[in-house]
C-alpha positions as CSV (number, residue, x, y, z in Angstrom):
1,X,32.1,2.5,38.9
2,X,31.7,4.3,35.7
3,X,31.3,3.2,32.2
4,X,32.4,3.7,28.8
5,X,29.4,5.1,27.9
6,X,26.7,8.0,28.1
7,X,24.1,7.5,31.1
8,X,21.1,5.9,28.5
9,X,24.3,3.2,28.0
10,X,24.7,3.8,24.3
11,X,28.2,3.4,23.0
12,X,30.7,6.7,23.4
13,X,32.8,5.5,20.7
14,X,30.8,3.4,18.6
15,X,29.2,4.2,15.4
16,X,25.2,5.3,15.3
17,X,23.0,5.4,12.6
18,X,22.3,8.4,11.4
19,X,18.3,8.4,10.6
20,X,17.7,10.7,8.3
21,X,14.3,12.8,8.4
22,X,12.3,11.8,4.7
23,X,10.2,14.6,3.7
24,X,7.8,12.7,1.1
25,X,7.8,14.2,-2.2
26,X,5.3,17.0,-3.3
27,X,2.6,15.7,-5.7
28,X,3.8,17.2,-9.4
29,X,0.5,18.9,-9.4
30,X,0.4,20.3,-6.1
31,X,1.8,24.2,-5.2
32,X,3.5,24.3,-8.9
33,X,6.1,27.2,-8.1
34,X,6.2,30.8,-9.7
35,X,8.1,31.1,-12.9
36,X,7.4,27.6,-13.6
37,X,6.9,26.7,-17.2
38,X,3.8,24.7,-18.2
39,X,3.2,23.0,-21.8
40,X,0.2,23.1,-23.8
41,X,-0.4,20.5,-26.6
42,X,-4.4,19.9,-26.2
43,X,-6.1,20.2,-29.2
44,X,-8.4,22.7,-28.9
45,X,-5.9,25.4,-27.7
46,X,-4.0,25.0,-30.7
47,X,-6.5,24.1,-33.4
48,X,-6.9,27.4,-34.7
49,X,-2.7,28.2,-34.8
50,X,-1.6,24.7,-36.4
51,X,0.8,24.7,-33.5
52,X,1.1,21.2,-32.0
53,X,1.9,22.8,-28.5
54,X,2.9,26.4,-26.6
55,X,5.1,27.3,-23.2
56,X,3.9,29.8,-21.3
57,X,5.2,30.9,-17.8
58,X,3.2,30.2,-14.2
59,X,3.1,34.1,-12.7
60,X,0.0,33.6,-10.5
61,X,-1.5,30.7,-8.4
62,X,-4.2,30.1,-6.7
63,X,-5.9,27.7,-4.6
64,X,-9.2,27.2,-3.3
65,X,-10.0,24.9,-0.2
66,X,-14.0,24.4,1.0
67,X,-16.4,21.5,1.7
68,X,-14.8,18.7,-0.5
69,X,-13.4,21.1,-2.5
70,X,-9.4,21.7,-3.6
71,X,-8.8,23.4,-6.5
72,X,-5.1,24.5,-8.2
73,X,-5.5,27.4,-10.4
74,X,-2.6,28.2,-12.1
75,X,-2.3,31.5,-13.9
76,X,0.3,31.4,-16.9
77,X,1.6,33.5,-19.7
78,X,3.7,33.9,-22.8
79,X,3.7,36.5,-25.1
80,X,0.5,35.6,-27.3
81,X,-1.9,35.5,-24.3
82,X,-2.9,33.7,-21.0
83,X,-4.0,30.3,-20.1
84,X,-5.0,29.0,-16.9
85,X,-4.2,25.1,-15.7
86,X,-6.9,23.9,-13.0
87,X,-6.2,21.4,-11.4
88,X,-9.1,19.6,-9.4
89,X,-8.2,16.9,-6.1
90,X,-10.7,14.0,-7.0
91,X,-12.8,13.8,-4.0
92,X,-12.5,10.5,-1.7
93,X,-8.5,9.8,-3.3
94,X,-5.6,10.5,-1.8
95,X,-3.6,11.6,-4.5
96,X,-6.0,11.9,-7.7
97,X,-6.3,14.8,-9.4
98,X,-8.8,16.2,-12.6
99,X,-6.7,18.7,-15.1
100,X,-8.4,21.3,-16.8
101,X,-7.3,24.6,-19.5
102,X,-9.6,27.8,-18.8
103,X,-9.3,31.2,-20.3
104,X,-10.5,34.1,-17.9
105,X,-13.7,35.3,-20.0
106,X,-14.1,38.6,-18.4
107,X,-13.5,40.2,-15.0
108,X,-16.4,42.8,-13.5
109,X,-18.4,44.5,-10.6
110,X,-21.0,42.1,-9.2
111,X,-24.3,44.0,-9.9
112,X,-27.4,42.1,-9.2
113,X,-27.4,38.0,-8.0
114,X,-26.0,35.6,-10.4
115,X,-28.5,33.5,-12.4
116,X,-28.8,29.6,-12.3
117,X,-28.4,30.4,-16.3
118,X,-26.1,32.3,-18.2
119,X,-25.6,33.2,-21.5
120,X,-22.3,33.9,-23.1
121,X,-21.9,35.4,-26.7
122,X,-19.2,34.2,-28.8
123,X,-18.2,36.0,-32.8
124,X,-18.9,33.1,-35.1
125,X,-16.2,31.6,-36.6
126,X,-18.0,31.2,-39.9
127,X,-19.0,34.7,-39.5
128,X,-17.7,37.9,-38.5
129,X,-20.8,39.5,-37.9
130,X,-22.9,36.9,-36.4
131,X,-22.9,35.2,-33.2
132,X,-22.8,32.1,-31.0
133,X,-24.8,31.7,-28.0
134,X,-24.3,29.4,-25.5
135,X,-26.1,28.5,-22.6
136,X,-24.6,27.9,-19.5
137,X,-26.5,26.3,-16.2
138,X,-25.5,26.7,-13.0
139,X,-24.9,23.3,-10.3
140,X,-23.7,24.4,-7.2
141,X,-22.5,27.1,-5.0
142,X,-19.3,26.5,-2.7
143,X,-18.0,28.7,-0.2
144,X,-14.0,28.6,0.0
145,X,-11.1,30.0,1.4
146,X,-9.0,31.8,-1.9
147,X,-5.1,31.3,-1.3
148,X,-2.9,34.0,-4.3
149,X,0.3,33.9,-4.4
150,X,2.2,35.7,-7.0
151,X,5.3,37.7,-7.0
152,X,4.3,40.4,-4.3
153,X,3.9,37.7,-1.2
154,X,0.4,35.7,-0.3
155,X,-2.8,36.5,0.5
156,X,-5.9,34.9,1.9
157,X,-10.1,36.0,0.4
158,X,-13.1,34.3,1.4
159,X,-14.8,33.7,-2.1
160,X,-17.6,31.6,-3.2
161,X,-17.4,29.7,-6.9
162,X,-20.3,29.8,-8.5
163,X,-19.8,26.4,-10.9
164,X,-21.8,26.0,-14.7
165,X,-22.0,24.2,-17.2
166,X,-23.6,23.6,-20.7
167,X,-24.6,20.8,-23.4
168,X,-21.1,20.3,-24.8
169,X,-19.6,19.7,-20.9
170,X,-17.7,22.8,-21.0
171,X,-17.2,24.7,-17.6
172,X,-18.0,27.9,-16.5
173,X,-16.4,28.7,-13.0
174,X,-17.3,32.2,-11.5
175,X,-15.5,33.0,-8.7
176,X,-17.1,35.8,-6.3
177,X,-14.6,37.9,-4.0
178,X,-16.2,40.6,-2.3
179,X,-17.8,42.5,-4.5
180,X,-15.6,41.4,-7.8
181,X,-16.6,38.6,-10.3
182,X,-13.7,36.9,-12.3
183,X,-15.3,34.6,-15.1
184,X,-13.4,31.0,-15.8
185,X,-14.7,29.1,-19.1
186,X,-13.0,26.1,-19.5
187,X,-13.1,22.3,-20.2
188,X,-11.2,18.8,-19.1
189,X,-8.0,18.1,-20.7
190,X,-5.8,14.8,-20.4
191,X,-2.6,14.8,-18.1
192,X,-0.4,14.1,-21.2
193,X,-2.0,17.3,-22.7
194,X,0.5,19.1,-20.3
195,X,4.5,18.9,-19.3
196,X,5.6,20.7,-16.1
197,X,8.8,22.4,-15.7
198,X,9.1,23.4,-12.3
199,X,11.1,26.5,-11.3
200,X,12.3,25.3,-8.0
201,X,12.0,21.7,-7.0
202,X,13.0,22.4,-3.6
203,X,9.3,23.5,-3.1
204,X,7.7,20.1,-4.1
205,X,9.3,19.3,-0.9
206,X,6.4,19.3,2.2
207,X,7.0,21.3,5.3
């Protein structure tokens, strides 16, 4: 004799729960999307303008995965210059992160081995024909796959970041790809020293 009822006996015509599939939410600092606005208010960027803080626009990202490494490097623009956001996972957290403002410092050929010191010249503030050294030293080497998205698709680089620093604990990342240096000199800022405005908050969502 049949039932009133599908073979695994659940109710034809009673009502089922509908469970719903969750996707957890995207950490704010994770995979910011293109076209994303990013505030500035840290001090230093702004010391020299008497501006309190600056908008610029995320047109490039890249991220960097190796041995205990994930990095966020956020490429962003307005119409006075660049900024980059880094954004550093804290190793042995789940969701921690370290924030960070860089400028690119120069981009070149790769010539001869890079030293365990480096010396960068800076015009003196106090005067315009004089000049500021400043030693950098080198702490580690680390091998990483380079993920760069921008606005014509993805693509993947095996790099290695070559990671300095000096007396004042400001940052000097170099990051080798192929044959082609890109120079990152930067410095730890505070999360309240940025507000994100993301472009599309669908993409926060995980796959």
């Amino acid at each position: 004799m049949a039932l009133f009822g599908r073979k695994d006996r659940t109710p034809l015509f009673g009502k089922q729960k509908k469970v719903e599939d969750k996707k957890p939410t995207r950490h704010e600092l994770v995979d910011i999307p293109l076209e994303s606005i990013i505030e500035f208010s840290d001090i230093t960027t702004f010391e020299l303008t008497g501006d309190t803080s600056g908008t610029l626009t995320l047109f490039t990202r890249k991220k960097y995965e190796g041995n205990g490494l994930l990095r966020y490097m956020y490429h962003t623009r307005n119409t006075e210059g660049e900024l980059v956001l880094g954004v550093d996972h804290i190793a042995g957290t789940k969701d921690e992160y370290e924030v960070s403002r860089w400028i690119v410092d120069s981009e070149q050929e790769l010539t001869d081995p890079l030293p365990d010191e480096m010396t960068l010249y800076y015009q003196d503030p106090e005067n315009q024909d004089g000049e500021i050294a400043v030693i950098f030293h080198r702490q580690e080497i680390v091998p990483a796959k380079l993920t760069v998205v921008n606005v014509n698709g993805e693509e993947q680089f095996e790099t290695e970041l070559h990671e300095y620093i000096n007396d004042s604990d400001e940052f000097m990342s170099i990051e080798l790809c192929g044959n082609w240096l890109t120079f990152y000199v930067g410095f730890l800022i505070s999360r309240s020293d940025i507000e994100i405005y993301p472009s599309n908050v669908d993409e926060y969502i995980r796959s």
